[in-house]
Structure formats: structure tokens, C-alpha cells
C-alpha positions, 0 to 999 in steps of 0.5 A: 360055193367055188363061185363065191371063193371070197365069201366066208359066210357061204363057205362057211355054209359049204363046211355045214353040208359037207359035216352033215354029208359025214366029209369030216376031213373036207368040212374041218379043212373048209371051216378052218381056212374060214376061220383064218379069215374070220375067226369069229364066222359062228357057222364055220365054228360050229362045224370045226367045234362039232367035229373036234367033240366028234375027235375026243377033244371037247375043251379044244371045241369050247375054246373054239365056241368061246372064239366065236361068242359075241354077246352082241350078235346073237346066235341061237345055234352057237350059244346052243352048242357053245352052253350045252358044252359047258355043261358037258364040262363042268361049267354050269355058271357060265351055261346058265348065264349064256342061257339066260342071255339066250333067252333074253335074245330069243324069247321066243325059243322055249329050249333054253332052260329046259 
């Protein structure tokens, strides 16, 4: 990734390994510089989003998601977690028609309305 200083994508994959290595601190200073340059960088919102629901602040992550969202690229990963927190919070109608739009984009993928 330091050979790729300008490639959000790929720092934005950085961010993912260092959340999985538990570098909470180092991932969420990563996925944030990302997101200043693309706010909308699915990867980079996934970690800052999954460390915020880590820090007690769910509704900051599912702003952060709703950032994120585009109905026109779909993502399995972020409408994954982007649905599955608005369950966690209250918002059944807006998980189920992001699942169906999951399902739609990937039918292939039985989990959605499980």
C-alpha cells in the first residue's frame, strides 16, 4: 500500500487488514484519510463503520454506511452490513428494501432474507 500512496482502493484494503489484525487505532486513521478523498470508498466505510459499532456509536456507522450506499454499484458487503444495522436499529422497512435490492443485484446469494 506505501507503493500506492494515491490509490484509495488499495489503501482502503490496508485499512481492512490492519481492522482484522485488531490495529483499531492505525485502520480507523487509514479508512478516514480514504474517505476525505472518496467519501464514498465502500471498503474504507466498512472499517470506519465496523470500528464505530466496536466504540458504542451505531448510529455514527450507519450514517457512515448511508454515505457509502450506491443503489447503482452494488456491494454485497456494505449493503450486508449497512441492512443488518438498521435492523439492529430499528429500521426494518429500509433493511427490507435494501434486501430486496440485494437480492435483486445478487441472485445468487441466498443470506439476504434470511
Amino acid at each position: 500500500y506505501k507503493t500506492m500512496p494515491d490509490d484509495v482502493a488499495t489503501q482502503a484494503e490496508y485499512a481492512m487488514v490492519l481492522l482484522l489484525r485488531r490495529k483499531l487505532d492505525e485502520a480507523e486513521a487509514l479508512a478516514e484519510k480514504v474517505l476525505i478523498a472518496d467519501p464514498k470508498q465502500p471498503t474504507a466505510a466498512m472499517v470506519l463503520a465496523q470500528i464505530r459499532v466496536v466504540q458504542k456509536q451505531e448510529e455514527i456507522a450507519l450514517d457512515i454506511l448511508e454515505r457509502a450506499y450506491d443503489p447503482e454499484q452494488p456491494h454485497r458487503k456494505l449493503w450486508m452490513l449497512l441492512g443488518t444495522l438498521q435492523m439492529k436499529l430499528d429500521q426494518e422497512k429500509s433493511a427490507l428494501q435494501l434486501f430486496l435490492k440485494s437480492e435483486e443485484a445478487f441472485p445468487d446469494d441466498p443470506q439476504w432474507l434470511r
